[in-house]
C-alpha positions as CSV (number, residue, x, y, z in Angstrom):
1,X,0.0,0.0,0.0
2,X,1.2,3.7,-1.0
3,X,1.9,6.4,1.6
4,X,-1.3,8.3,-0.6
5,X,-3.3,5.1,-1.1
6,X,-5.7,6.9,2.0
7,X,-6.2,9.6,0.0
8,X,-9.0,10.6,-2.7
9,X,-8.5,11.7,-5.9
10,X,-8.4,15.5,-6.5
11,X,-11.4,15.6,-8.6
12,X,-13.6,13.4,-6.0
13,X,-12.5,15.6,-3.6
14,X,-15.3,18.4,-5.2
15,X,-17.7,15.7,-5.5
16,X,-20.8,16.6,-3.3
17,X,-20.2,20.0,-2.4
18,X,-23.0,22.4,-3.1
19,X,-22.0,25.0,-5.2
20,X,-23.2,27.5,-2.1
21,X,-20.3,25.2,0.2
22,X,-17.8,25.5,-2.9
23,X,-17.9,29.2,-2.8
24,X,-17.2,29.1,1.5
25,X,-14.6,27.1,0.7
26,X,-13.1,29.9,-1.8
27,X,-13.8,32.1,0.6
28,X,-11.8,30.3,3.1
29,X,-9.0,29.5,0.9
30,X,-8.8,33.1,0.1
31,X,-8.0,33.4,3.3
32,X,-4.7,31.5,3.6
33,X,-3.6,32.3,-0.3
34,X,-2.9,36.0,0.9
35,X,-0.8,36.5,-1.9
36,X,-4.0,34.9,-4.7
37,X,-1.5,32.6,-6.9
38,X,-3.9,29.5,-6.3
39,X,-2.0,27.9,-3.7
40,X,-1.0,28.1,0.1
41,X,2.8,28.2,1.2
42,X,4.6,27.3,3.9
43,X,4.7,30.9,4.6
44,X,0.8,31.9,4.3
45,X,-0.1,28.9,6.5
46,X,2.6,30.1,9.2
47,X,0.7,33.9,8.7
48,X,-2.6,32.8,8.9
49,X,-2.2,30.1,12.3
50,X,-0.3,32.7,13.8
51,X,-3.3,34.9,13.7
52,X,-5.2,32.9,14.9
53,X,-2.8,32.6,18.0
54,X,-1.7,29.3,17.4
55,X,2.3,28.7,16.8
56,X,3.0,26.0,15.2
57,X,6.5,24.9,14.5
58,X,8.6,24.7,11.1
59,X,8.8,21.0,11.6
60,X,4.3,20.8,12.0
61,X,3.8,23.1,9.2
62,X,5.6,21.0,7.0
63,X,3.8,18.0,8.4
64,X,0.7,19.7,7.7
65,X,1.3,20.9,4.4
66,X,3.3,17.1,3.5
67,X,-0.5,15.7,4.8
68,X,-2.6,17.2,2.4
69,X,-0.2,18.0,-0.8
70,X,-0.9,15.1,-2.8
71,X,0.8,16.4,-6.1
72,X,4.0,17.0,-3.8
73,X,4.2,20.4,-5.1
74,X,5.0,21.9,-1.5
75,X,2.0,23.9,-1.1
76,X,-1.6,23.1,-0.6
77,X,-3.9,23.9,-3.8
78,X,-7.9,24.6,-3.8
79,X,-8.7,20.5,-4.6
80,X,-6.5,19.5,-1.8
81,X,-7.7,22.4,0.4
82,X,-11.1,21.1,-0.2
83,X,-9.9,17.6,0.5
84,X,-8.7,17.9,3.7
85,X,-11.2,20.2,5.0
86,X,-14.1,16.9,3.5
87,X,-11.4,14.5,5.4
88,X,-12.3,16.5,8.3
89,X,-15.7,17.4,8.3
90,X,-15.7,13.0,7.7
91,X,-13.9,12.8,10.9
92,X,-16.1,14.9,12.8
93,X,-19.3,13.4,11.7
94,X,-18.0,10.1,12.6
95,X,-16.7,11.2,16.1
96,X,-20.2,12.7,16.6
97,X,-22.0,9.6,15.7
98,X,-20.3,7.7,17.9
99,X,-20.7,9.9,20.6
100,X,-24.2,10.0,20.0
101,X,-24.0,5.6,20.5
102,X,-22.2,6.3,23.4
103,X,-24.9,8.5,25.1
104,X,-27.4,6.6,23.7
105,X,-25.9,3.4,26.2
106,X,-26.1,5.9,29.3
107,X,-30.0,7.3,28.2
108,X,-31.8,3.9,29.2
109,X,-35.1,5.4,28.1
110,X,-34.0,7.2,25.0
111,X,-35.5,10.6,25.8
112,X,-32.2,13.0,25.0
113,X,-31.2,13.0,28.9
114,X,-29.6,11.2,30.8
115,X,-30.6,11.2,34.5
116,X,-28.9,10.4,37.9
117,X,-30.5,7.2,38.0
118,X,-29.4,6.4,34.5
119,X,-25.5,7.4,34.8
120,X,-25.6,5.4,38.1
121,X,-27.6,1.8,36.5
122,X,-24.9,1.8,34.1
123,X,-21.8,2.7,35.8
124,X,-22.7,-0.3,38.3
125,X,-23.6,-2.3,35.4
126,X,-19.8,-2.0,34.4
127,X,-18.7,-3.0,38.0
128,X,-18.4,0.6,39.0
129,X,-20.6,1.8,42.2
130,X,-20.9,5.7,42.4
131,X,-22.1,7.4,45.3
132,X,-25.3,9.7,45.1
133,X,-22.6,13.0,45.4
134,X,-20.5,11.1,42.9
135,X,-23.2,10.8,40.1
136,X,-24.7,14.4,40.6
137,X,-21.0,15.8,40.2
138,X,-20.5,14.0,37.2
139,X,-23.9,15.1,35.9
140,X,-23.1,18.4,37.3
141,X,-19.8,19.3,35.2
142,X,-21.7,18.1,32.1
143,X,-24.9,20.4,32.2
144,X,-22.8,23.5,31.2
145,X,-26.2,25.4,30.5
146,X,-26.9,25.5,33.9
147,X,-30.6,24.7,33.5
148,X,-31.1,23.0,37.2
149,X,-31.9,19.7,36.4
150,X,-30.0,17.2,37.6
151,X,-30.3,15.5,33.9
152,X,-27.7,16.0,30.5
153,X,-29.1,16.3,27.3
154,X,-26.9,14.9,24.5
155,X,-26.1,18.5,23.2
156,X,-24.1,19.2,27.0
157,X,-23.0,15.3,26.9
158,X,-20.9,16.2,23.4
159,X,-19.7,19.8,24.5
160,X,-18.6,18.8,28.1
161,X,-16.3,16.2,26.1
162,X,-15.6,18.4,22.3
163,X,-16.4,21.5,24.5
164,X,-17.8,22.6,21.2
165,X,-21.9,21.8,20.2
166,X,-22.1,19.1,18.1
167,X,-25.7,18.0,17.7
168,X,-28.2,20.8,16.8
C-alpha cells in the first residue's frame, strides 16, 4: 500500500459539495492564499495560524502541508484544500455519531437525557458503584447550560467532552 493510497482523488475531492459550500470554501481558501497565486505556502499557512494565536512549529507546518499535498508540489492547492477540510468534516461526523452511541448506552429510556438514576444503572452495570454525590457531580460538570436539572441532554453530553456543540 502507497503512503497516498488513503487519499482521494483530486477531482472526488469536489464531489458533493453544493455550489453554495464551494464558494465558503473559496472564501476560506482566500483566506490563507494571501498573496491569490492558487495555492498556500509554507509561509501563508505560518501567517494565517499565527493569527489565529496558534504557533505551530517549522517541523508541524511542514507536516501539515506534507498531509494534504498530494501532487507534492510543496503547497496546498484549492482541490487539496477542499480535500482535507471533506477529510475533516468525515472525521467529525463520525466522532459525533459515535458519541451520539455512546450517550445513547447511558440514556436507558431514549429521551435526550440522561438522569442520575441512569448514569448510576450503568456505571454499576460495568462494576463501577458511584455514590449519590458522585453521580450528581459527574452530571453536574456536564450540564454546562446550567438549567437545574440534575439530567444532561446529549447537546451538554458532546460539548462537556468536544467543548464545542455538536448535535443541533
Amino acid at each position: 500500500m502507497t503512503e497516498n493510497s488513503h487519499r482521494s482523488s483530486p477531482s472526488k475531492a469536489i464531489e458533493n459539495i453544493s455550489p453554495e459550500e464551494l464558494a465558503e470554501l473559496r472564501e476560506a481558501f482566500r483566506v490563507f492564499d494571501q498573496d491569490g497565486d492558487g495555492s498556500i505556502t509554507l509561509a501563508e499557512l505560518r501567517i494565517v495560524l499565527d493569527q489565529m494565536g496558534l504557533e505551530p512549529t517549522e517541523e508541524e507546518l511542514q507536516d501539515m502541508i506534507r498531509e494534504v499535498d498530494e501532487d507534492q508540489s510543496g503547497s496546498i492547492s484549492f482541490v487539496e484544500f477542499v480535500g482535507m477540510v471533506k477529510r475533516a468534516v468525515d472525521t467529525n461526523k463520525s466522532s459525533r455519531e459515535e458519541l451520539f452511541r455512546a450517550f445513547q448506552v447511558f440514556d436507558l429510556d431514549q429521551n435526550g437525557y440522561i438522569t442520575m438514576e441512569e448514569l448510576r444503572t450503568v456505571l454499576q452495570a460495568t462494576g463501577d458503584h458511584p455514590t449519590d454525590e458522585d453521580a450528581l457531580e459527574m452530571i453536574a460538570e456536564a450540564d454546562i447550560d446550567g438549567d437545574g436539572r440534575s439530567e444532561v441532554e446529549k447537546n451538554e453530553y458532546c460539548s462537556q467532552i468536544y467543548e464545542i456543540k455538536c448535535f443541533s
